[in-house]
N, C-alpha and C positions, 0 to 999 in steps of 0.2 A: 735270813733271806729265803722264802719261799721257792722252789724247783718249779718249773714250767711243765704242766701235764701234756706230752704230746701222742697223738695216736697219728698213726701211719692206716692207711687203707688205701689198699690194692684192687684197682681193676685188673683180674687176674690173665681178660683176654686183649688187652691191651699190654700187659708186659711177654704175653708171648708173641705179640706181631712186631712189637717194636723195636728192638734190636734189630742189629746187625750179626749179634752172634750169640749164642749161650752163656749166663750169666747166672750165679751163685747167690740164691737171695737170703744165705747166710753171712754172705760178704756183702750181698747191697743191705743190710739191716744195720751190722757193724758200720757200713760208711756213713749211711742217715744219721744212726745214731750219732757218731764222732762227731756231724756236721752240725747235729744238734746242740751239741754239748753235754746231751743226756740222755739216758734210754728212753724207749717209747711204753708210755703208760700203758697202751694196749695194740696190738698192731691187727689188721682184718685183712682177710684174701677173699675176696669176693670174684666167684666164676660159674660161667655155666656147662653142663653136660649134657651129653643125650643117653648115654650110658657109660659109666666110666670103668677103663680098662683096669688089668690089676696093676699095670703097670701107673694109670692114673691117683690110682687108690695110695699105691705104698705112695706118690708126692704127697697127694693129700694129709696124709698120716705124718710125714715128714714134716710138712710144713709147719704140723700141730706140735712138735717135737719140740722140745723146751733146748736151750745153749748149753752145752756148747753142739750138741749133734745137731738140733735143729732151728731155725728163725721164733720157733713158741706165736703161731699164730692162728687167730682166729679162722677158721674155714666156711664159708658159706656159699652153698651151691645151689643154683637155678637149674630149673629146667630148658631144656631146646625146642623149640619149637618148628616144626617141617614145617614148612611152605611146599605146596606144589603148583605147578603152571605150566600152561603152556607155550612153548615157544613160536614165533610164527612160521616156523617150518612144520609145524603141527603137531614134535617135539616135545614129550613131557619131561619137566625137570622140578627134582625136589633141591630144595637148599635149607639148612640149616641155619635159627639166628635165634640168639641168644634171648630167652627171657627172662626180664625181671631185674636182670644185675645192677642196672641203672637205677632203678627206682629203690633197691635195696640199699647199693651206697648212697643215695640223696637218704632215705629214710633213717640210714644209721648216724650220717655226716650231722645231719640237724636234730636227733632225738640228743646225741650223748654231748652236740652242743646245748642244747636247751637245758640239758641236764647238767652241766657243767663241767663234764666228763673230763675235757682239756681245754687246754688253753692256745695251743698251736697245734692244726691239722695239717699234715704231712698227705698228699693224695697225689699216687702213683697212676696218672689217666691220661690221655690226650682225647678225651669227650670233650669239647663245648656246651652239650645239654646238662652241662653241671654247673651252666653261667646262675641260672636265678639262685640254686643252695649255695652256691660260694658267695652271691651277692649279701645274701641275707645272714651266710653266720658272721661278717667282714661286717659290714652296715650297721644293721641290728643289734648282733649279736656279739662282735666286736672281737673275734677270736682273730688271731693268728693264722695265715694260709699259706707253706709253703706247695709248690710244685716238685716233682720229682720225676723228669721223664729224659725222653732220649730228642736229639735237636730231630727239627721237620717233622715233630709227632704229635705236641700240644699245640691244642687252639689257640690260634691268639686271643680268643671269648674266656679264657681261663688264664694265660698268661699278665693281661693284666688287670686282675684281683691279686694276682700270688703279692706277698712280703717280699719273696727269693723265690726263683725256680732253681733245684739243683738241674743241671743237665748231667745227664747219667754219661754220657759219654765223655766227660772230662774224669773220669771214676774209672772208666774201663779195665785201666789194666788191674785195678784192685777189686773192682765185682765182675771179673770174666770166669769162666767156670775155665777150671784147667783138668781138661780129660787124661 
C-alpha cells in the first residue's frame, strides 16, 4: 500500500496573528503529523521581512532545524514593502505590507502539485485569495486539501474546498508553547 505524500505550507504571518497565545510549531508539526497519519513529505514557512532581527534570524534558523530540536522546515522570505500617505489631517504615515508571500505560496501549492510532489496539501492560512489555486489543484488536479487554522480566521472562500479543516484550537493544550 502506497503512503500519501503530504506537504504542509505555512503562511508564516498569518500564524503569528492568529492565536490567541504563543504556540510550539514543533508541537503543531508533531499534532498535523499524528492527524495525518504520517509525516509531512516536505513542510514550507513562507513570511515576509523588512529587516530581520537576530532574534528573528536564530527562528528562522530554528525552524530549518531538523527533529527532534527543530520542525525541519523550509524557510522562504519576502520583502516589505512601505507605503507612505498621507492622512487627512495632513499627517504622514508609513505602513508596512507584506510582499510576494501570496503569490510565492499559490506558485509553490501548484508547481509541486503539477509536479506531483503530494498528494494531500496541508496549508496553514486564513487568505481567501487562495480560492482559485485551491480550486484548481482539488478540480483539475485532484489533490487532497486539508486546512489547519485557528476558528474565526479562515475564509469561508477556503473552508469549503478543504477535505477536513483541522481547528487549531481544539489542539491547544498540546501546541501551546509552555514558557
Amino acid at each position: 500500500m502506497n503512503e500519501k505524500r503530504v506537504i504542509w505550507i505555512v503562511d508564516g504571518s498569518y500564524l503569528l496573528k492568529a492565536p490567541k497565545g504563543k504556540f510550539d510549531y514543533l508541537k503543531l508539526k508533531d499534532t498535523l503529523e499524528d492527524l495525518n497519519g504520517c509525516p509531512f513529505y516536505e513542510s514550507y514557512f513562507l513570511d515576509s521581512t523588512l529587516d530581520p532581527s537576530d532574534a528573528q534570524n536564530a527562528f528562522y534558523t530554528w525552524l530549518k532545524t531538523a527533529p527532534p530540536k527543530g520542525p525541519k522546515m523550509r524557510v522562504r522570505l519576502y520583502k516589505v514593502k512601505t507605503l507612505s500617505f498621507r492622512c487627512p489631517n495632513g499627517e504622514y504615515v508609513e505602513r508596512h505590507v507584506q510582499k510576494g508571500v501570496d503569490v510565492g505560496i499559490t506558485t509553490l501549492l501548484i508547481r509541486l502539485a503539477t509536479q506531483g510532489m503530494y498528494d494531500r496539501l496541508v496549508l496553514s492560512t486564513g487568505d481567501g485569495d487562495f480560492e482559485d489555486a485551491i480550486s484548481y489543484i482539488k478540480e483539475d488536479l485532484h489533490k487532497e486539501f486539508w486546512l489547519a487554522g485557528f476558528t474565526d480566521t479562515i475564509s469561508a472562500d477556503l473552508q469549503c474546498y478543504a477535505d477536513r479543516v483541522v481547528w487549531l484550537d481544539d489542539h491547544w493544550e498540546r501546541i501551546r508553547k509552555v514558557e
